[in-house]
VEXSESE-186622 format. One record per residue (C-alpha): x negated, y, z; residue in three letters. Coordinates in steps of 0.05 Angstrom, whole numbers, padded with zeros to 5 digits, always signed. Each point is the difference from the previous one (the first is absolute). Layout:
<rs>
XYZALA ...
</rs>
This chain:
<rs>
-00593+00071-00250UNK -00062+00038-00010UNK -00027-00035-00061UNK -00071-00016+00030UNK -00032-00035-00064UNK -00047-00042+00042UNK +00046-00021+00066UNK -00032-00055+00045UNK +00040-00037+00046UNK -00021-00018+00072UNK -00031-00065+00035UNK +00019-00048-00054UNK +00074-00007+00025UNK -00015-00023+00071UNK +00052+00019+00038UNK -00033+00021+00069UNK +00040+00027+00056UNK +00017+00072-00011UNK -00023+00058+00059UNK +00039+00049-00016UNK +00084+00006-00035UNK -00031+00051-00043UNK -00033-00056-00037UNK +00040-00039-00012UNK +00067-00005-00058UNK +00058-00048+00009UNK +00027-00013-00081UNK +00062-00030-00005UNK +00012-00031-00081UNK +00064-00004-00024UNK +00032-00018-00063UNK +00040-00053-00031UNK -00009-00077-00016UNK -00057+00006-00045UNK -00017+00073-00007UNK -00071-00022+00012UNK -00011+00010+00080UNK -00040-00061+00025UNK -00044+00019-00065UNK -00021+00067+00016UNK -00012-00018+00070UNK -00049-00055-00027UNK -00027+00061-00050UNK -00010+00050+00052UNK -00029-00046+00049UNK -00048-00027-00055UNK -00018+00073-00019UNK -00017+00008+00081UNK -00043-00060-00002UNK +00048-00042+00044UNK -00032-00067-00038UNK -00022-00062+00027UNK -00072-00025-00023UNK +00019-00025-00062UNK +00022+00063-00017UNK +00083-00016-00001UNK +00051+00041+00027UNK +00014-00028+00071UNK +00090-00006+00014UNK +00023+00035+00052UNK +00049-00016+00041UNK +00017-00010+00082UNK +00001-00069-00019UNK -00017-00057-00038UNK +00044-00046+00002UNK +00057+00029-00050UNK -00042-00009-00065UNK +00041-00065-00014UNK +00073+00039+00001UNK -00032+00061-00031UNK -00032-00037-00061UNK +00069-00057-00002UNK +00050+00065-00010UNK -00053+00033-00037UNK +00003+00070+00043UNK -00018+00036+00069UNK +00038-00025+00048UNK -00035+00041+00066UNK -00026+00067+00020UNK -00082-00014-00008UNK -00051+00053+00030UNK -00062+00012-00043UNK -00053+00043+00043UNK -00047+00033-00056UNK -00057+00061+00013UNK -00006+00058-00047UNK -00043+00061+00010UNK -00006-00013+00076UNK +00078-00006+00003UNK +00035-00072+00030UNK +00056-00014-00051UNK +00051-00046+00022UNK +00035-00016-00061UNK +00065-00039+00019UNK +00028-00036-00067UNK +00076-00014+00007UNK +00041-00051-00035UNK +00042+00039-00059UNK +00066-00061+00003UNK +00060+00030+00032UNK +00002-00063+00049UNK -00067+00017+00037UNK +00020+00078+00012UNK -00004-00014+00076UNK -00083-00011-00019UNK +00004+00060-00033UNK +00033+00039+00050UNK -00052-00025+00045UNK -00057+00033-00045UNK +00041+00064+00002UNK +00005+00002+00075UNK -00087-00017-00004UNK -00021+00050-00046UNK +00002+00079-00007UNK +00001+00004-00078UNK +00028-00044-00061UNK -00023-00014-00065UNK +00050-00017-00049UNK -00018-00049-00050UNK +00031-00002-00061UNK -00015-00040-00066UNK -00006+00046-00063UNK +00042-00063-00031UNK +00048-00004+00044UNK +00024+00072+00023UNK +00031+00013+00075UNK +00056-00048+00020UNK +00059+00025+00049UNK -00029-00035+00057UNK -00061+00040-00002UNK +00036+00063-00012UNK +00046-00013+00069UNK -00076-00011+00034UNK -00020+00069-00016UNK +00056+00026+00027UNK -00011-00031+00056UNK -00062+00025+00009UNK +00013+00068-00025UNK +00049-00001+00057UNK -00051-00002+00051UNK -00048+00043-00032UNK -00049-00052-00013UNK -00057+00019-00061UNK -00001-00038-00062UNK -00030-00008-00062UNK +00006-00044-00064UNK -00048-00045-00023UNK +00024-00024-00082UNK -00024-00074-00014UNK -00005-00043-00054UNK -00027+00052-00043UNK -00034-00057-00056UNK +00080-00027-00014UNK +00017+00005-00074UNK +00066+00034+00024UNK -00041+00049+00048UNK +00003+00084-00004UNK -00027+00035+00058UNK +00018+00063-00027UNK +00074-00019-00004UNK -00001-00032+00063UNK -00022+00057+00035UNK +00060+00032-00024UNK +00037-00057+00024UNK -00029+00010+00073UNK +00021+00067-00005UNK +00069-00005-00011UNK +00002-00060+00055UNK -00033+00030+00052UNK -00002+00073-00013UNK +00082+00012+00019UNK +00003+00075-00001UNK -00078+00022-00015UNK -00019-00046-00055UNK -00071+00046-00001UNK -00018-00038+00073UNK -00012-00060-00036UNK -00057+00002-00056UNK -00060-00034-00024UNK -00072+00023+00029UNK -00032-00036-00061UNK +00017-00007-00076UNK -00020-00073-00029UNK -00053-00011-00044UNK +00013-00052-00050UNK -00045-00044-00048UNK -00002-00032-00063UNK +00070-00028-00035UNK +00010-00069+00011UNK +00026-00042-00047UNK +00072+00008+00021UNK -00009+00073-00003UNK -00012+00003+00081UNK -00058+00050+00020UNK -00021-00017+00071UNK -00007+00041+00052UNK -00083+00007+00008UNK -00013+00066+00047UNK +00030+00054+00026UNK -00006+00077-00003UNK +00017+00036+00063UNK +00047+00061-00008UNK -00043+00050+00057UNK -00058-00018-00008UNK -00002-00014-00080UNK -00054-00059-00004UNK +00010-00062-00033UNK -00005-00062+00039UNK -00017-00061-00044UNK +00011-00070+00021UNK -00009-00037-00051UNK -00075-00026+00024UNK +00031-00024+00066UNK -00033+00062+00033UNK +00028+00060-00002UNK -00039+00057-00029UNK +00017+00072+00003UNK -00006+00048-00072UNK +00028+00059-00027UNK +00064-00012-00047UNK -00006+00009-00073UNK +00025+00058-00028UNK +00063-00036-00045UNK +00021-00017+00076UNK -00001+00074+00025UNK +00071+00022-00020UNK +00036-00058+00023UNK -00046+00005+00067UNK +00023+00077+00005UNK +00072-00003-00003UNK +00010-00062+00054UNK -00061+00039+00038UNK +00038+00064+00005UNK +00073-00028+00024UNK -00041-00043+00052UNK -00024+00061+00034UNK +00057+00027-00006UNK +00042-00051+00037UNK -00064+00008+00049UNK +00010+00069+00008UNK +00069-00006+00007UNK -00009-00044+00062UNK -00048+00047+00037UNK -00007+00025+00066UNK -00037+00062-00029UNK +00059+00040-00024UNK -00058+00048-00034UNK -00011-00052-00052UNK +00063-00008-00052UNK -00018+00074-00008UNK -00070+00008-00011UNK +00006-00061-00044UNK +00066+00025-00042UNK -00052+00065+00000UNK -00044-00034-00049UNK -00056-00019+00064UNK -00040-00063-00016UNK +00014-00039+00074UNK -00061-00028+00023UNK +00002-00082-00009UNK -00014-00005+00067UNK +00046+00036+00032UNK +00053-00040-00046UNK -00019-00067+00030UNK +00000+00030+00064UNK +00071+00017-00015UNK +00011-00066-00027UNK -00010-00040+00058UNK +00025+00046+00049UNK +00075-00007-00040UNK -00011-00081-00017UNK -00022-00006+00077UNK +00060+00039+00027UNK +00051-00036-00059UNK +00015+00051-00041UNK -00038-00016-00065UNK +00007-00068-00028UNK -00071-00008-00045UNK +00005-00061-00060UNK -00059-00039-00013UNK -00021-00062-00039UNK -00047-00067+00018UNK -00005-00063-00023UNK -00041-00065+00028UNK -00075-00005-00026UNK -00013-00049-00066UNK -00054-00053-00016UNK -00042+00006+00065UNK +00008+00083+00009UNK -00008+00021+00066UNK +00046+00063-00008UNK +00070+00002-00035UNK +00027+00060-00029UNK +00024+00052+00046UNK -00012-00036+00065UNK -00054+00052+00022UNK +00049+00060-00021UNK +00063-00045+00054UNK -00057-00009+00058UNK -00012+00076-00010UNK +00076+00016+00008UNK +00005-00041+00055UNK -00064+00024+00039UNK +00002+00077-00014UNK +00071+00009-00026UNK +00053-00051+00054UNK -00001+00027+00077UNK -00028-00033+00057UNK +00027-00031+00060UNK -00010+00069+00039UNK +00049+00033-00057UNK +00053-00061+00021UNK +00049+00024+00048UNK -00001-00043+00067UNK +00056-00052+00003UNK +00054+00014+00050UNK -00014-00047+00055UNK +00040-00016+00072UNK -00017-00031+00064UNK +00028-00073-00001UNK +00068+00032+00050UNK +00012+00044-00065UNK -00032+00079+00025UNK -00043+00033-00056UNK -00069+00005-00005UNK -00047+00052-00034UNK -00057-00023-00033UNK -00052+00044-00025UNK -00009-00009-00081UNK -00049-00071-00014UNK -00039+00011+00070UNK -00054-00055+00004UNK -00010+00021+00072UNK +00074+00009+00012UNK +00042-00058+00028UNK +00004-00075-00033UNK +00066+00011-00053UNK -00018-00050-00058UNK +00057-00048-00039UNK +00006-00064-00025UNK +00009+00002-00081UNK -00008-00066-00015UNK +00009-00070+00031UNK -00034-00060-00031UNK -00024-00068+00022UNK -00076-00025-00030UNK -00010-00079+00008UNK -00072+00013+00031UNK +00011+00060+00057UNK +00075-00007+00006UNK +00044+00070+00000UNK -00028+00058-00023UNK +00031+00068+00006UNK -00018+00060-00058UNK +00001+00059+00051UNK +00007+00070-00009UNK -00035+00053+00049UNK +00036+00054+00006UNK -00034+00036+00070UNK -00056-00028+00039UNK -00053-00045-00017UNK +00015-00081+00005UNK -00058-00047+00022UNK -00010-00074-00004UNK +00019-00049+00061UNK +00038+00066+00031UNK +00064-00005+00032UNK +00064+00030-00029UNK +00067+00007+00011UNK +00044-00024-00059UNK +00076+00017-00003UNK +00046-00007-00049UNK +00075+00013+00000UNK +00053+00012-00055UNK +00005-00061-00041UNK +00043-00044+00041UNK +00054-00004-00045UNK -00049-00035-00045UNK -00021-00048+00048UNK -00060+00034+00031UNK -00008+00004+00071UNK -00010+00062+00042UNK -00063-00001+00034UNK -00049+00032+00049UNK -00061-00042+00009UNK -00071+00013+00016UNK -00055-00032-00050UNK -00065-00007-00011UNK -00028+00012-00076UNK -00053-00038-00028UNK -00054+00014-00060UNK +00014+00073-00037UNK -00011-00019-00071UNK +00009+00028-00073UNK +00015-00039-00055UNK -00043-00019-00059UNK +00034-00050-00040UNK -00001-00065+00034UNK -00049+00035+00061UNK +00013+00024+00054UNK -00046+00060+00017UNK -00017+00016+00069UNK +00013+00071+00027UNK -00025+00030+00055UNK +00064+00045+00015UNK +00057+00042-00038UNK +00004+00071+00015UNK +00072+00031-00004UNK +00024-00004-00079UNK -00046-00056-00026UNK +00035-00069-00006UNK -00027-00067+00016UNK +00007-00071+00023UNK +00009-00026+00067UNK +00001-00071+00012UNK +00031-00044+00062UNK +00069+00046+00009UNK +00038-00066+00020UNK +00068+00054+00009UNK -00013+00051-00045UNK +00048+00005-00051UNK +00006+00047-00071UNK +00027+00073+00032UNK -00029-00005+00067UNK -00036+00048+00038UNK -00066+00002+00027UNK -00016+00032+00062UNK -00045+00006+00058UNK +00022-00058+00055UNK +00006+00063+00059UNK +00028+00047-00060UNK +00048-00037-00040UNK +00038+00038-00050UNK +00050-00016-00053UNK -00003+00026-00075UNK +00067+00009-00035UNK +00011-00058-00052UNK +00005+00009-00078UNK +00056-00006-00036UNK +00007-00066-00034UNK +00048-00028-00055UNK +00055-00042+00035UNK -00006-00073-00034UNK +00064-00014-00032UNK -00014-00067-00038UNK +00026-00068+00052UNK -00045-00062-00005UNK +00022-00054+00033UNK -00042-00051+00027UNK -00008-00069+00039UNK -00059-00041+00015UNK -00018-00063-00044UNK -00008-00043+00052UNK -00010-00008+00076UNK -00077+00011+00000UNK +00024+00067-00036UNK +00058+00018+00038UNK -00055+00001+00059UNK -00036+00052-00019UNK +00037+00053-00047UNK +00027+00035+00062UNK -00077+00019+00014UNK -00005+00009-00071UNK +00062+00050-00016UNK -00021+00042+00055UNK -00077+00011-00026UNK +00038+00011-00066UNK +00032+00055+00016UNK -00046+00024+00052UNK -00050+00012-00063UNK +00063+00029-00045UNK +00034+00057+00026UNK +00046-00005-00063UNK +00029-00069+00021UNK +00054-00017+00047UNK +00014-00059+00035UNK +00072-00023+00014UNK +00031-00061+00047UNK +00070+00004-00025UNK +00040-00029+00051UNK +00058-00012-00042UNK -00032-00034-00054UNK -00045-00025+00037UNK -00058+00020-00053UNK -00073+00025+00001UNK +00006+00066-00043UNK -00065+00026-00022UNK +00014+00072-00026UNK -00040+00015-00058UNK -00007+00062-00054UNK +00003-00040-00064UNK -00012-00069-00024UNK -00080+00008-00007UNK -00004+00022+00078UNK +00039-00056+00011UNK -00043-00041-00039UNK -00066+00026+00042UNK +00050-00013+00062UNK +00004-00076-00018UNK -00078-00002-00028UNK -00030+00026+00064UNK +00039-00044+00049UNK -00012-00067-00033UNK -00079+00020-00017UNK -00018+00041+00058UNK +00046-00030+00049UNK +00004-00069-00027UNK +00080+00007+00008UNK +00038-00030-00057UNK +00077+00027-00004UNK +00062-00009-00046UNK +00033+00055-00036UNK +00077-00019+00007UNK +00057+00041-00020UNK +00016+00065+00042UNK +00066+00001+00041UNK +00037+00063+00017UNK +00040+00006+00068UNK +00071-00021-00023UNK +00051+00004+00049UNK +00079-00024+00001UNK +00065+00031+00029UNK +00067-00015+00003UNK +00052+00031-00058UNK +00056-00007+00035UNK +00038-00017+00073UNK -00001-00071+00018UNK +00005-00049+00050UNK -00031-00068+00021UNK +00015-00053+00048UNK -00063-00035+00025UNK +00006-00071+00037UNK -00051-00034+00030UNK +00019-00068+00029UNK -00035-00064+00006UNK +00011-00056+00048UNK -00051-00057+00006UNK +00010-00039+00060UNK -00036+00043+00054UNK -00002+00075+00005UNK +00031+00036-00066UNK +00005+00070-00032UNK +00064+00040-00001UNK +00008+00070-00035UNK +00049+00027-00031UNK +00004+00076-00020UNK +00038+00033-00045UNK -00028+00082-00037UNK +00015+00045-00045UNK -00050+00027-00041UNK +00001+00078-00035UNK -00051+00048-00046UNK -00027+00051+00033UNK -00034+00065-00049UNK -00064-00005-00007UNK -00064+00001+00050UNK +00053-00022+00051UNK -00031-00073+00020UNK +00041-00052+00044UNK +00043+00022+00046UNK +00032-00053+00047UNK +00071+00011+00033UNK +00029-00040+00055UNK +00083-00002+00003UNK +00003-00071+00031UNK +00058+00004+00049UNK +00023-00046+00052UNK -00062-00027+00016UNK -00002-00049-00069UNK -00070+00004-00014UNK -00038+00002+00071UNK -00036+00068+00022UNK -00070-00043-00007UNK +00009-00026-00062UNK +00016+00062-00038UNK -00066+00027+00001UNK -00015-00077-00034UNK +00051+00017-00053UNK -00033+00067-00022UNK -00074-00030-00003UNK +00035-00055-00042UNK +00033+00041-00051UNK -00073+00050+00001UNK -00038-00055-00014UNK +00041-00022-00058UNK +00010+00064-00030UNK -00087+00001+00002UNK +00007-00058-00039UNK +00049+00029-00050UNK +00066-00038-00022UNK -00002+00009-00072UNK -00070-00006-00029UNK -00046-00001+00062UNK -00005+00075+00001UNK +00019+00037+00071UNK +00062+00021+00015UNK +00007+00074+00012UNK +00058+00051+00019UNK +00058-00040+00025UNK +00040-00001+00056UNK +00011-00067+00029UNK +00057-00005+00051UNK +00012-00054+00050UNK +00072-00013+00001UNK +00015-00068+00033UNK -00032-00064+00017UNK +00006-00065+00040UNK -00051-00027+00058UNK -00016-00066+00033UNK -00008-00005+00079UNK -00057-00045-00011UNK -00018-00001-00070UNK -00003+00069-00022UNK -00066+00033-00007UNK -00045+00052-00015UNK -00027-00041-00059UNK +00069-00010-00018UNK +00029+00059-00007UNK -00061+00027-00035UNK +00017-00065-00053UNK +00079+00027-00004UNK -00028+00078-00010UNK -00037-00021-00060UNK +00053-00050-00026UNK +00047+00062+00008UNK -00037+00044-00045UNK -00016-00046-00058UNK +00078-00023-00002UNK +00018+00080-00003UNK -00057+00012-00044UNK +00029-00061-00049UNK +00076+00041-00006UNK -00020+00060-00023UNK -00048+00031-00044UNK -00079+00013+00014UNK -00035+00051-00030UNK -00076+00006-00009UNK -00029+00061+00020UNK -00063+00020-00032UNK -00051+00053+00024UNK +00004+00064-00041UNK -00068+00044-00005UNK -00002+00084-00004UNK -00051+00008-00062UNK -00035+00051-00018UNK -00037+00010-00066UNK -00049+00057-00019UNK -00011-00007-00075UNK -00026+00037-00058UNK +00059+00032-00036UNK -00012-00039-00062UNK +00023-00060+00036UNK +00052+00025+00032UNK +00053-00032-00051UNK -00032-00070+00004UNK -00008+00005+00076UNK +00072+00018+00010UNK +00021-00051-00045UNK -00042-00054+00031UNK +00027+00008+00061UNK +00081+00003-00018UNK -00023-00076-00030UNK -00025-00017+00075UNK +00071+00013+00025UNK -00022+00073+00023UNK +00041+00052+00019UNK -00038+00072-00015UNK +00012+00047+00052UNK -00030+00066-00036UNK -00065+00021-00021UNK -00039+00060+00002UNK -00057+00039-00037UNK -00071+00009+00032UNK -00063+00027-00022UNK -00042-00027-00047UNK +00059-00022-00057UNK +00025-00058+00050UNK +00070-00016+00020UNK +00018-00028+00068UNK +00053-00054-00004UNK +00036-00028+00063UNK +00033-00059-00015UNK +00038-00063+00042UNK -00013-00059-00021UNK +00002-00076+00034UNK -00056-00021+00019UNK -00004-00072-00031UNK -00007+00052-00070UNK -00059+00023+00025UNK -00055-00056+00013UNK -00036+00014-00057UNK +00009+00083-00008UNK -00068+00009+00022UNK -00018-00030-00061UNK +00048+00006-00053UNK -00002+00082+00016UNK -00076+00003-00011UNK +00017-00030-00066UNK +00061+00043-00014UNK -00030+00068+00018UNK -00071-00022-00042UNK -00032+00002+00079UNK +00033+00082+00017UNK +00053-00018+00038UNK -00004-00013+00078UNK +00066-00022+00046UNK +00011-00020+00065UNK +00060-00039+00043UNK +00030+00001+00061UNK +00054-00048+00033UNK +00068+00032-00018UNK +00059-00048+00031UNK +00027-00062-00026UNK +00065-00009-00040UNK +00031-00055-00032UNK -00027-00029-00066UNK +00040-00004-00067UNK +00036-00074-00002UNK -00035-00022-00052UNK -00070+00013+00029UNK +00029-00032+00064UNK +00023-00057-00039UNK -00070-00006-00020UNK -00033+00001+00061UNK +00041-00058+00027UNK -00011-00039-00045UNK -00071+00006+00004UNK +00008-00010+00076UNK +00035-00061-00018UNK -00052-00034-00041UNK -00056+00016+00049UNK +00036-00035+00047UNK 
</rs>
């Protein structure tokens, strides 16, 4: 931010406890598959002196014991912390996996830091998932800033892809997002590619070589002066623009020279506060250099230009019975608030929790409270508990570094939180408090599983549960009518990671089998049945004879069971028999082993025994009844039908709308919203739908987001029914 030609960074990257929030930044980086993240983490931390003794760039990370999965699908698959020092500033840089299927990891780093960098690769340009997580950001006034990869790619052009940030990110006030430094470029290659060797910064207009592996500071040349002028005069500009000092577009537009100073003063006030969006350029050191380009330029955005966790306004937090709290902004003397970001098991010290403080100051072997509430639909427990922590720790690669505490907005490791899961709240055991969860994406892609054998089937109930414990972004179903194991995922990778983790780090091995939806079968027409149960074999026998009529009720109506025996036919005891009889067949189903809803069965008649009539009998005659009424007259299957909703990029709209009418959907309506998407509400069956999560992403090129929710059930077109009997037939 302020150019200094000869920046030195702090104790060699050790990341020590910090003593005051003032010191310390919490980075979020975000950017798509590829853009180049885990690499500038590695660059910045390498520029910092975070090395181990041979000199290599340690991996960060909560845990280890992912490297396997990471390197097998050949991306992040986690949220890692990497805890750096610059200029007497802690920098907790929190690198975020850039696949769609891992956004609950990155919504995690969001809820962590104060301030995102947005990676994007000069190659590549800014996909629509990246652009939907600046809005999202922008939305809660969070400060960002754009780091441009992959500057030595035959295809790269910073200068056209800071035009390209502009446009994406700039919405109304394209002049809020612009570069702080113009590139400085080398010799021609053979294929015509000059790489990117230095840069010149616009304020302070020095030249910043690289090319040594040190940077050195020089004046520009004077063919570079024009060029240098023009970008130089619409930066402060845009600067100006932003300022708080209403004085200054004036005495500028005036023809006065604005001291530098006061401009990068300006600067960071508007980047700290999210108004101005500044554009800057790294890339990883080469053959053994300790700096890469641009990485001291990023650590002096982050650690004079992004706020700290005083400038973070408090979370809203309750009392466990619901009644608000105020908490005083990132108090380290105030009371324990701090929040579970991250859940993850490590084979040597068991669970380990990635924490953030958020008031107080959290010790090692203290006792907390830990609550957590909100996620039951997803198979999480509600839970009040008292526990004590073990070891504070930061990470450093593979190590686990010992802290002595963590004052209110630093993050770090605690160790032994048996309960603890990702969401949770922190709080003192005679205080305990309860922070209002994030908003997560609802997993909308089944996996159904069963254990491979007995040995397995033992233990993947302990398994599913530390599963989604750790995972927020997975739900866990026990269907009781199909009797399956659901394992709700976001996409096919985070089920992949699902089904890695439990057989590596739970030693569970399961079965992927095909996903069943919750069919159901009713009646098309009246009909009746005569049930009779009789059976004599020398001693006591079994005599039941009852006669119903069965007729459809409209939907969401059940069973209803009528009793218009007269004359005594059917004893007053055995009636009740009769009813659990013809329940427990239509539970069963009568046509393809689906239940049997929305009837109305009617007990007309029926015959008795003095002595060999029976409860068991006349429950045998119910069901008879109903399967003999159930054979005259037409079943139908009733399928469930889901409410969809689809927020997509107008250019998809078409293909979207058209995807869907193949599915068997009915579209309600849609309905324009901001940002050039289209919200389209849409029935469709559910049995349509397994894969949507899926085939959307690939639809909408990763834009589009949906979500369901149970609508009714209604009956399914004949020849799907036809189908699904048939398949019921040869599985039996």
């Amino acid at each position: 931010m302020g150019d200094k030609a000869n920046a030195h960074p702090g104790a060699a990257g050790r990341a020590t406890a910090a003593d005051h929030p003032a010191s310390v930044r919490n980075v979020v980086l975000v950017g798509h598959s590829g853009s180049g993240k885990t690499t500038l983490v590695e660059a910045l931390a390498l520029t910092a002196g975070a090395v181990n003794r041979a000199g290599r760039v340690e991996d960060g990370g909560t845990v280890s014991d992912y490297d396997e999965i990471e390197h097998r699908q050949q991306r992040s698959v986690q949220l890692s912390l990497v805890p750096v020092e610059w200029d007497g500033i802690k920098v907790n840089l929190l690198d975020t996996p850039g696949y769609a299927d891992f956004v609950g990891e990155l919504r995690a780093g969001l809820r962590a830091a104060d301030a995102a960098l947005f990676v994007v690769s000069a190659s590549d340009g800014v996909d629509g998932s990246t652009r939907m997580v600046w809005e999202e950001c922008a939305a809660v006034g969070m400060p960002r800033a754009i780091v441009i990869t992959h500057l030595e790619a035959a295809r790269a052009d910073y200068e056209e892809m800071t035009r390209i940030c502009a446009e994406a990110f700039g919405g109304d006030d394209p002049d809020a997002v612009l570069p702080l430094y113009l590139p400085l470029h080398g010799p021609q290659g053979p294929d015509g590619h000059a790489p990117v060797t230095g840069l010149i910064g616009l304020l302070s207009q020095q030249l910043f070589d690289y090319s040594t592996g040190e940077r050195k500071g020089s004046e520009p040349g004077e063919d570079q002066l024009p060029e240098l002028e023009e970008a130089r005069n619409r930066l402060i500009e845009g600067i100006i623009a932003e300022s708080e000092d209403e004085t200054l577009m004036d005495r500028y537009l005036g023809g006065e020279e604005i001291d530098v100073k006061t401009l990068i003063e300006d600067l960071e006030r508007a980047v700290a506060r999210g108004a101005f969006f500044p554009v800057l350029a790294a890339a990883p050191a080469t053959d053994g250099a300790r700096q890469g380009l641009g990485t001291v330029e990023v650590l002096e955005l982050i650690t004079r230009g992004f706020p700290t966790p005083l400038e973070r306004e408090a979370p809203r937090v309750t009392t466990v019975d619901g009644k608000p709290r105020e908490l005083k902004l990132c108090d380290p003397n105030g009371p324990l608030v701090a929040e579970v970001v991250k859940t993850a098991s490590d084979p040597y010290v068991g669970r380990v929790s990635l924490v953030r403080v958020f008031s107080g100051t959290l010790r090692p072997d203290a006792t907390v409270h830990v609550s957590g509430h909100g996620l039951a639909d997803r198979g999480h427990e509600d839970h009040d508990v008292d526990e004590r922590i073990g070891a504070l720790s930061a990470p450093f690669g593979k190590q686990q570094r010992t802290l002595t505490h963590a004052i209110a907005g630093d993050l770090a490791c605690v160790a032994k939180l048996s309960r603890a899961e990702t969401g949770d709240t922190l709080s003192a055991k005679d205080d305990p408090l309860l922070m209002e969860p994030w908003q997560m994406p609802d997993p909308l892609l089944p996996l159904a599983i069963q254990a491979h054998s007995k040995a397995d089937e033992d233990k993947l109930s302990q398994g599913l549960s530390r599963l989604v414990a750790e995972d927020p972004t997975m739900r866990l179903e026990q269907n009781q009518n199909t009797h399956q194991v659901v394992l709700w995922c976001l996409g096919e990778a985070h089920a992949d990671v699902a089904l890695e983790r439990l057989r590596s780090r739970y030693g569970v091995q399961v079965d992927v089998v095909p996903h069943k939806v919750s069919l159901r079968e009713t009646f098309a027409n009246k009909s009746a049945g005569r049930g009779r149960h009789v059976k004599q074999s020398g001693g006591h026998g079994q005599y039941a004879i009852c006669e119903i009529e069965v007729e459809p009720l409209p939907g969401g109506s059940g069973i209803e069971f009528v009793d218009k025996v007269v004359g005594g036919a059917v004893p007053r005891q055995f009636i009740p028999s009769v009813e659990k009889g013809v329940r427990a067949q239509a539970a069963k189903g009568v046509a393809a082993g689906h239940p049997l809803v929305d009837i109305r069965i009617t007990l007309l008649d029926g015959k008795a025994h003095s002595v060999d009539s029976s409860d068991a009998a006349f429950q045998t005659a119910g069901a008879l009844a109903l399967r003999e009424a159930a054979a005259d007259t037409k079943i139908h299957l009733l399928e469930p039908v889901a409410e969809v909703s689809v927020l997509v990029g107008d250019d998809y709209v078409g293909a979207v709308m058209s995807d869907l009418s193949g599915r068997r959907g009915r579209v309600l309506g849609t309905e324009q919203t901001s940002g050039g998407r289209t919200l389209i509400k849409a029935e469709v069956p559910e049995i349509e739908i397994g894969r949507y999560a899926v085939d959307l992403r690939s639809l909408s090129h990763g834009t589009a987001r949906f979500n369901r929710s149970y609508a009714r059930h209604e009956p399914m077109p004949p020849q799907v029914a036809e189908r699904i009997r048939e398949e019921a037939r040869d599985a039996s």
